[in-house]
C-alpha positions as CSV (number, residue, x, y, z in Angstrom):
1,X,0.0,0.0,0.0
2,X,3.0,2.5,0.6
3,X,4.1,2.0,-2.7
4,X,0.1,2.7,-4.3
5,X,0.2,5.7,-2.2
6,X,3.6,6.7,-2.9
7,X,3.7,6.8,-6.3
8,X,0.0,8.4,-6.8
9,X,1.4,11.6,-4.7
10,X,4.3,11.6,-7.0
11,X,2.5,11.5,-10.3
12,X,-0.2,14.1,-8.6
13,X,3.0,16.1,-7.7
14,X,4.2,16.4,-11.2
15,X,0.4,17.1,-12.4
16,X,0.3,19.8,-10.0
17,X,4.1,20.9,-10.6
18,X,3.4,21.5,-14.4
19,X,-0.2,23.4,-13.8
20,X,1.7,25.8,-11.6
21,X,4.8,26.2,-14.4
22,X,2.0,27.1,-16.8
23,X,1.8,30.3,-14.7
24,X,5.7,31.3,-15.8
25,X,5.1,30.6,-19.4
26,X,4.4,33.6,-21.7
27,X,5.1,31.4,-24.9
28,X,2.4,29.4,-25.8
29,X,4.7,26.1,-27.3
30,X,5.8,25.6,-23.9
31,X,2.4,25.9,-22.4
32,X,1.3,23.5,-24.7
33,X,4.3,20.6,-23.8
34,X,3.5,21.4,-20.5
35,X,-0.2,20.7,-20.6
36,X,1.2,17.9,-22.5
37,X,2.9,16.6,-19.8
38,X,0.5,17.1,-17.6
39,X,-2.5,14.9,-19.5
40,X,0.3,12.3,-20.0
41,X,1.2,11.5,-16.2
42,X,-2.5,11.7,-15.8
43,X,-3.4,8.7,-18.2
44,X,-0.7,7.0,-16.2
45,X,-1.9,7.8,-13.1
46,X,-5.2,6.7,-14.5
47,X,-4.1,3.3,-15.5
48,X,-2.1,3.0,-11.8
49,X,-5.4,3.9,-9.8
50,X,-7.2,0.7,-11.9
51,X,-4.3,-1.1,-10.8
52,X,-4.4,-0.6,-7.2
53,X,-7.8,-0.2,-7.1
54,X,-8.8,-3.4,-9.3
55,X,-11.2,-1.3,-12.1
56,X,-11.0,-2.0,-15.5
57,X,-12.8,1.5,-15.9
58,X,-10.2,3.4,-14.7
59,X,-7.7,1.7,-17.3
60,X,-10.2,2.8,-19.6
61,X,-10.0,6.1,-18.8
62,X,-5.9,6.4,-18.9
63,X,-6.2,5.2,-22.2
64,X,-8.8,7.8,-23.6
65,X,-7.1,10.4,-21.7
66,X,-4.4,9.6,-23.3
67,X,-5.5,9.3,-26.8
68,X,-7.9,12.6,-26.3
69,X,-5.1,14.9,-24.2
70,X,-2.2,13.4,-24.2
71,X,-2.2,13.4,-28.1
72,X,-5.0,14.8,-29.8
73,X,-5.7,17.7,-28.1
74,X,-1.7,19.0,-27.9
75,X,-1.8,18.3,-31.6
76,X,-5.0,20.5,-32.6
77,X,-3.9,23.4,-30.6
78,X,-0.5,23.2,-31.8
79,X,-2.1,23.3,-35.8
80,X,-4.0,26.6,-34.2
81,X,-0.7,28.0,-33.4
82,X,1.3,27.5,-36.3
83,X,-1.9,28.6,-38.2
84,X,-2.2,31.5,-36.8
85,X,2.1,32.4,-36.7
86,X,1.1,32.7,-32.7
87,X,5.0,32.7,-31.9
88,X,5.3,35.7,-29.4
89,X,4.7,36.1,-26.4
90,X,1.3,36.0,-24.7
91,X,0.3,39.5,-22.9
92,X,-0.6,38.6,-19.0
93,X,-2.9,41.0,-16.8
94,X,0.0,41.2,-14.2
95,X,3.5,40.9,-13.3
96,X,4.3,37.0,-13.6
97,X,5.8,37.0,-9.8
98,X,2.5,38.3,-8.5
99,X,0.8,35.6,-10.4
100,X,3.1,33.1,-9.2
101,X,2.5,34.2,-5.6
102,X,-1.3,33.7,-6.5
103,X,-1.1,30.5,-7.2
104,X,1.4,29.7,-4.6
105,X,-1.8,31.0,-2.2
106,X,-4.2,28.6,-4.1
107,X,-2.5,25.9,-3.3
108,X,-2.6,26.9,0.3
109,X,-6.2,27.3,0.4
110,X,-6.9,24.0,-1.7
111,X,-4.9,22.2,0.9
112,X,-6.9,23.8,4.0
113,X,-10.2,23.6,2.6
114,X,-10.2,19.8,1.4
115,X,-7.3,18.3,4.0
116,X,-9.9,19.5,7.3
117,X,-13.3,18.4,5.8
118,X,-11.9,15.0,4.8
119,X,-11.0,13.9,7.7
120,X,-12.7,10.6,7.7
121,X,-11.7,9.7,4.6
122,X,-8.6,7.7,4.1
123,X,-5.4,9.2,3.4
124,X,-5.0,9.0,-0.4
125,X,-8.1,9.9,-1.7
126,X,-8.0,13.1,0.9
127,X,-4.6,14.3,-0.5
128,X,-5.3,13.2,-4.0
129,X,-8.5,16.0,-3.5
130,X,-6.1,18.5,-2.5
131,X,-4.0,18.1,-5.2
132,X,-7.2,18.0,-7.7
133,X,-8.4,21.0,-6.3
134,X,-5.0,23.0,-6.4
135,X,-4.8,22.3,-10.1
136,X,-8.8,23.5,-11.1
137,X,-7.6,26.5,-8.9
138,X,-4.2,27.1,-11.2
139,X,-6.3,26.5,-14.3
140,X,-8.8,29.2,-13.5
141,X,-5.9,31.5,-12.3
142,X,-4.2,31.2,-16.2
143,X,-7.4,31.7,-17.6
144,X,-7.7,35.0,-15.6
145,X,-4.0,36.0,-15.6
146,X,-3.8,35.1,-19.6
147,X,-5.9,37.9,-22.6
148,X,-4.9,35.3,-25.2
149,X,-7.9,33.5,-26.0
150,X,-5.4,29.7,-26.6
151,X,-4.0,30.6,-23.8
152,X,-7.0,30.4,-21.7
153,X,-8.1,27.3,-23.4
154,X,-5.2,25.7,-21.8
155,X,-6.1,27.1,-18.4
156,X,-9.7,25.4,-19.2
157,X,-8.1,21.9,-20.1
158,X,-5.9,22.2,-17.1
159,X,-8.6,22.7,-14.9
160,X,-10.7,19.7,-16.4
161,X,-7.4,17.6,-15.9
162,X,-7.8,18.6,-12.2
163,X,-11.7,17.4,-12.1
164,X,-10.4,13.9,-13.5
165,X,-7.7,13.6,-11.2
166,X,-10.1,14.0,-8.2
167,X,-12.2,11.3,-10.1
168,X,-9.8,8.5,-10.5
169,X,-8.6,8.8,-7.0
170,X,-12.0,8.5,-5.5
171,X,-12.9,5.0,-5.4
172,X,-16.0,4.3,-6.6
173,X,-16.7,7.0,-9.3
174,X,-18.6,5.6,-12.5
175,X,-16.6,5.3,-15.7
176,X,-19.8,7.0,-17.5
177,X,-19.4,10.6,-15.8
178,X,-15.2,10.0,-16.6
179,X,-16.4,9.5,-20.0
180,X,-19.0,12.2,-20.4
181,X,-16.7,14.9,-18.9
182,X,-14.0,13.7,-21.6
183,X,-16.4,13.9,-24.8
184,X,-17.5,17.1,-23.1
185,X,-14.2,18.6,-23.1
186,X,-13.6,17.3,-27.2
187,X,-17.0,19.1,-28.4
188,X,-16.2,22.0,-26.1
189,X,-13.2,22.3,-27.9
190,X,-13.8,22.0,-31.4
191,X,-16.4,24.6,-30.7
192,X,-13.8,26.9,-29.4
193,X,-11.9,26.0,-32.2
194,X,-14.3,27.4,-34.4
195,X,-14.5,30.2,-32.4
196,X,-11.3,31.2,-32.7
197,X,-11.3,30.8,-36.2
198,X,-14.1,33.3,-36.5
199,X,-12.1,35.9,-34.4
200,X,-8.8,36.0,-36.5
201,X,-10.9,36.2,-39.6
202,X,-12.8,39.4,-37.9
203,X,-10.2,41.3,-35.9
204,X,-7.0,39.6,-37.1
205,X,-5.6,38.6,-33.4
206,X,-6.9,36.6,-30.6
207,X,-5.5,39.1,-28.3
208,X,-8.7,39.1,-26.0
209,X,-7.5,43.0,-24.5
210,X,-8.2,44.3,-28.1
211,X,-12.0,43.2,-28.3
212,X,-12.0,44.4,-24.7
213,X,-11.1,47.6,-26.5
214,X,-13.5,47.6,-29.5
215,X,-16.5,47.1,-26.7
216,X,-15.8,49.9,-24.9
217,X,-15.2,51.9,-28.0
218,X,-18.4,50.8,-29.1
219,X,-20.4,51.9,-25.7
């Protein structure tokens, strides 16, 4: 059991560790590989929880998550990029350290909401929830932080990488709501996709601060 528990925190460490680098990245390649990254030790993690826990859902769910975000989904919004020549660097609503610090404080609060109101619960799936939750916190953080529409996109995935983590480690969960959420998460995106198409056509940038601009303008 050490070992179960031992390497679940590690894998959950990483998952967090590359949601909170997202924060330092102004590039979007890099917050691509790391969202990458991230969805890959999550299949993994995925296909270790069926393992200890004995469910041939969860190995079910390592494998789509790692055919729908390990590689699809890296590999559409990379085509988006290259597409769209999005190779500088992505404006942020504040100084990256204060961001940083932000999440730094998310984590914090994560960690004292979930570990006191799980007390009864046994150790893994208790720390597991912190970690989920510190990750959906991060992800909404980039979204805010980020006025590149992509760049919030990845904030969005990251957040619903956070809501799966929290579902594999509780025992129990049915494999149709992992499902559901995942084919959520693949229409949701190709509908942004679309939308982001439309955008660049209309105001030649997905620079969300200039259609901020345009609607005041327009009031």
């Amino acid at each position: 059991m050490s070992l179960t528990f031992s390497l679940a925190h590690l894998m959950g460490g990483i998952i967090l560790l590359c949601a909170f680098l997202q924060l330092s990245q102004r590039r979007l390649a890099a917050m691509i590989t790391l969202y990458q990254l991230e969805a890959l030790i999550l299949s993994v993690a995925a296909l270790w929880q069926g393992y200890a826990q004995h469910e041939m859902a969860l190995y079910l769910t390592g494998l789509i998550t790692f055919a729908l975000k390990a590689v699809l989904l890296p590999w559409g919004l990379r085509e988006i990029v290259l597409r769209f020549n999005m190779v500088r660097a992505v404006e942020t609503a504040m100084p990256m350290a204060l961001s940083m610090i932000l999440g730094l404080a998310l984590i914090g609060v994560a960690v004292l909401v979930v570990l006191p109101t799980t007390m009864r619960s046994i150790s893994l799936t208790r720390e597991d929830l912190a970690i989920a939750l510190s990750v959906v916190l991060l992800g909404l953080l980039l979204m805010i932080v980020r006025r590149n529409a992509l760049a919030q996109i990845i904030g969005f995935l990251s957040m619903e990488n956070g809501l799966v983590l929290a579902a594999v480690g509780m025992p129990g969960m049915p494999f149709v709501a992992e499902f559901s959420v995942a084919l959520l998460v693949l229409l949701a995106f190709l509908v942004v996709g679309v939308f982001l198409l439309r955008i660049r056509e209309h105001f030649d940038t997905l620079d969300l601060s200039g259609l901020e601009e345009i609607e005041r303008r327009g009031r």
